[in-house]
FIFI-853597 format. One line per 10 residues: number of its first residue (from 1); their letters; for each residue x, y, z of C-alpha. Coordinates in nm, 2 decimals. Last residue first. Layout:
N
NUM> a> X/Y/Z  ...
REM end
This chain:
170
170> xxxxxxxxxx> 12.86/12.68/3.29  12.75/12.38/3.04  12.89/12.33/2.71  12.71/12.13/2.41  12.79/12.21/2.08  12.63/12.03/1.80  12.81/11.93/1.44  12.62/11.80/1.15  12.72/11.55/0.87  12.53/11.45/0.60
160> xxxxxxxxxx> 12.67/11.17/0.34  12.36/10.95/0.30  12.45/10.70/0.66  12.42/11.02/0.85  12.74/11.13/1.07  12.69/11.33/1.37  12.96/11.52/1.52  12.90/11.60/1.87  13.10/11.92/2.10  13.13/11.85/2.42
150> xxxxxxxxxx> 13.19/12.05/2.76  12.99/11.84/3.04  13.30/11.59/3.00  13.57/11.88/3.20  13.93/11.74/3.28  13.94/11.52/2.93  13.82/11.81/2.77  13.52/11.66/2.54  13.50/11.54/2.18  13.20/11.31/2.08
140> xxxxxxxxxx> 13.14/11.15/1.74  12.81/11.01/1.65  12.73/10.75/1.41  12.42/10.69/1.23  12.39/10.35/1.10  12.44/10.20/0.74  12.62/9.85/0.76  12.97/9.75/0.73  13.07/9.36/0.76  13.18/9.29/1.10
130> xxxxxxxxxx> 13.54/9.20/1.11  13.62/9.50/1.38  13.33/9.73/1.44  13.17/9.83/1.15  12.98/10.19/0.96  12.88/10.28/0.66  12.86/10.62/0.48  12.72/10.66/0.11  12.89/10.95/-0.08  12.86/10.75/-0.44
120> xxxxxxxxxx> 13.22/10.70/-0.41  13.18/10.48/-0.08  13.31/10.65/0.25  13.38/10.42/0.50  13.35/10.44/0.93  13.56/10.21/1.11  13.57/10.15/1.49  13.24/10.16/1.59  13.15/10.22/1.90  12.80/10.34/1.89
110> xxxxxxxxxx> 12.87/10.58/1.99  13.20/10.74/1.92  13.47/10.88/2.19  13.68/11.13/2.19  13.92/11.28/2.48  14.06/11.62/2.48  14.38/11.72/2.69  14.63/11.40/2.60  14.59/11.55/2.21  14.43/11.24/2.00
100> xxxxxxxxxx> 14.69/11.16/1.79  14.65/11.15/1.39  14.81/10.83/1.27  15.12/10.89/1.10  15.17/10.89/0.70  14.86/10.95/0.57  14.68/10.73/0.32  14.72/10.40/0.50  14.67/10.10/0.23  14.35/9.90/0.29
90> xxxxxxxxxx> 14.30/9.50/0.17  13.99/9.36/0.06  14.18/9.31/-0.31  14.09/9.41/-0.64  14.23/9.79/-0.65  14.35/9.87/-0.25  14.08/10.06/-0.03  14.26/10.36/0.12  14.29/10.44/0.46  14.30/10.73/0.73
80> xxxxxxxxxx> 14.40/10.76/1.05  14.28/10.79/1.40  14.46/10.77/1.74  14.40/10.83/2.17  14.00/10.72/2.09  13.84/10.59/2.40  13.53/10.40/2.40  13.61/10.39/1.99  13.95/10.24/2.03  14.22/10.26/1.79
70> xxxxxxxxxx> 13.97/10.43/1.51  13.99/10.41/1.17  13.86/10.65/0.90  13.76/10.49/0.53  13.83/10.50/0.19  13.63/10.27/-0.05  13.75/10.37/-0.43  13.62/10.61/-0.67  13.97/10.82/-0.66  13.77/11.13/-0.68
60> xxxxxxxxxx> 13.46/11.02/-0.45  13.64/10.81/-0.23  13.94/11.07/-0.17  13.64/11.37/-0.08  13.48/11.15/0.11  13.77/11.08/0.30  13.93/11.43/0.29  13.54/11.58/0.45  13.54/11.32/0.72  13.98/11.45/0.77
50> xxxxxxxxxx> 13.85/11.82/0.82  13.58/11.72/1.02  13.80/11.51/1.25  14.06/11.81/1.29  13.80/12.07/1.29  13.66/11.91/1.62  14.00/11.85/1.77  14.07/12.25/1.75  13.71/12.36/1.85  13.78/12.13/2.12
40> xxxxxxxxxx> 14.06/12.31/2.24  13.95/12.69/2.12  13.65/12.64/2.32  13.82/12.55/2.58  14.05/12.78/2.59  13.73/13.05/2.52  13.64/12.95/2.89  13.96/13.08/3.02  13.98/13.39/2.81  13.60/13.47/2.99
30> xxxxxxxxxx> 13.75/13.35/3.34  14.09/13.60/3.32  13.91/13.91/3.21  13.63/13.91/3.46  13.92/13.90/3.72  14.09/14.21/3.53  13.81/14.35/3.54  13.80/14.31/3.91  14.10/14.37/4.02  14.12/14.70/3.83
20> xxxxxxxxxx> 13.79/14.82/4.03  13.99/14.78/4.35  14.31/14.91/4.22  14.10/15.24/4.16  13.91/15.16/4.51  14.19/15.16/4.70  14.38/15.47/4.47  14.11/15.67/4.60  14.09/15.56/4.95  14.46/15.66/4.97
10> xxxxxxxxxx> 14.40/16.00/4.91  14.48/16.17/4.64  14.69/16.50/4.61  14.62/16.87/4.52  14.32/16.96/4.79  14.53/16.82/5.08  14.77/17.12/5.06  14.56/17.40/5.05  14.44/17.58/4.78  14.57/17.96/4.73
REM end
């Protein structure tokens, strides 16, 4: 017959059991904590791809100017999209509200530029204000407004390219 302490567990045992618990669930909590913020920018980055790839997509069918504008290019909070109207130097807003900037991520572009076009041909050009457009490479940043060392770049080239780059340091 065994003896009595032989059948149950001691309470080192169930230590260490909620000891090794702790920890993955520890491990657990930081890796779906870093994949927020990947899944935040990730979010605002498909956002302004998505709408790049609906301008050039607009300019090229409707063979008219389209471009993205920006409220402040140090510090975009809103962008939206417009349409070149036939015969005039006038633009119409495509969508209906401005896209908002969520308060956790903050863009920025460099250099500040506050309008990119798309021509029909898939030429991009870029302008500040009443500036006339000109072909530069722009670049637009997305970072966690908490946390700037996590970014993810879009980079435009003035013949239609565009490349993303992530940039996150641990």
């Amino acid at each position: 017959m065994k003896n009595r302490e032989e059948l149950g567990i001691t309470f080192l045992e169930i230590l260490v059991v909620v000891l090794i618990f702790g920890v993955i669930t520890l491990i657990a909590v930081n890796a779906l904590g870093k994949s927020r913020v990947n899944w935040t920018l990730r979010g605002e980055v498909n956002r302004v791809v998505s709408l790049i790839y609906r301008a050039k997509a607009t300019a090229a069918r409707d063979e008219r100017v389209v471009r993205i504008r920006f409220d402040n290019p140090d510090s975009v909070t809103r962008y939206w999209l417009e349409e070149k109207n036939p015969g005039s130097n006038s633009y119409t807003q495509i969508l209906k509200i401005p896209v908002e900037v969520p308060s956790q991520a903050k863009m920025y572009i460099s250099p500040p530029y506050s309008e990119i076009y798309f021509y029909p041909d898939g030429k991009i050009m870029v302008a500040s204000g009443s500036a006339a457009p000109i072909m530069d490479i722009v670049e637009i940043f997305v970072s966690l407004s908490t946390n700037t060392d996590h970014y993810i770049k879009i980079r435009l080239y003035p013949l239609g390219a565009l490349e993303t780059q992530r940039h996150f340091v641990y």
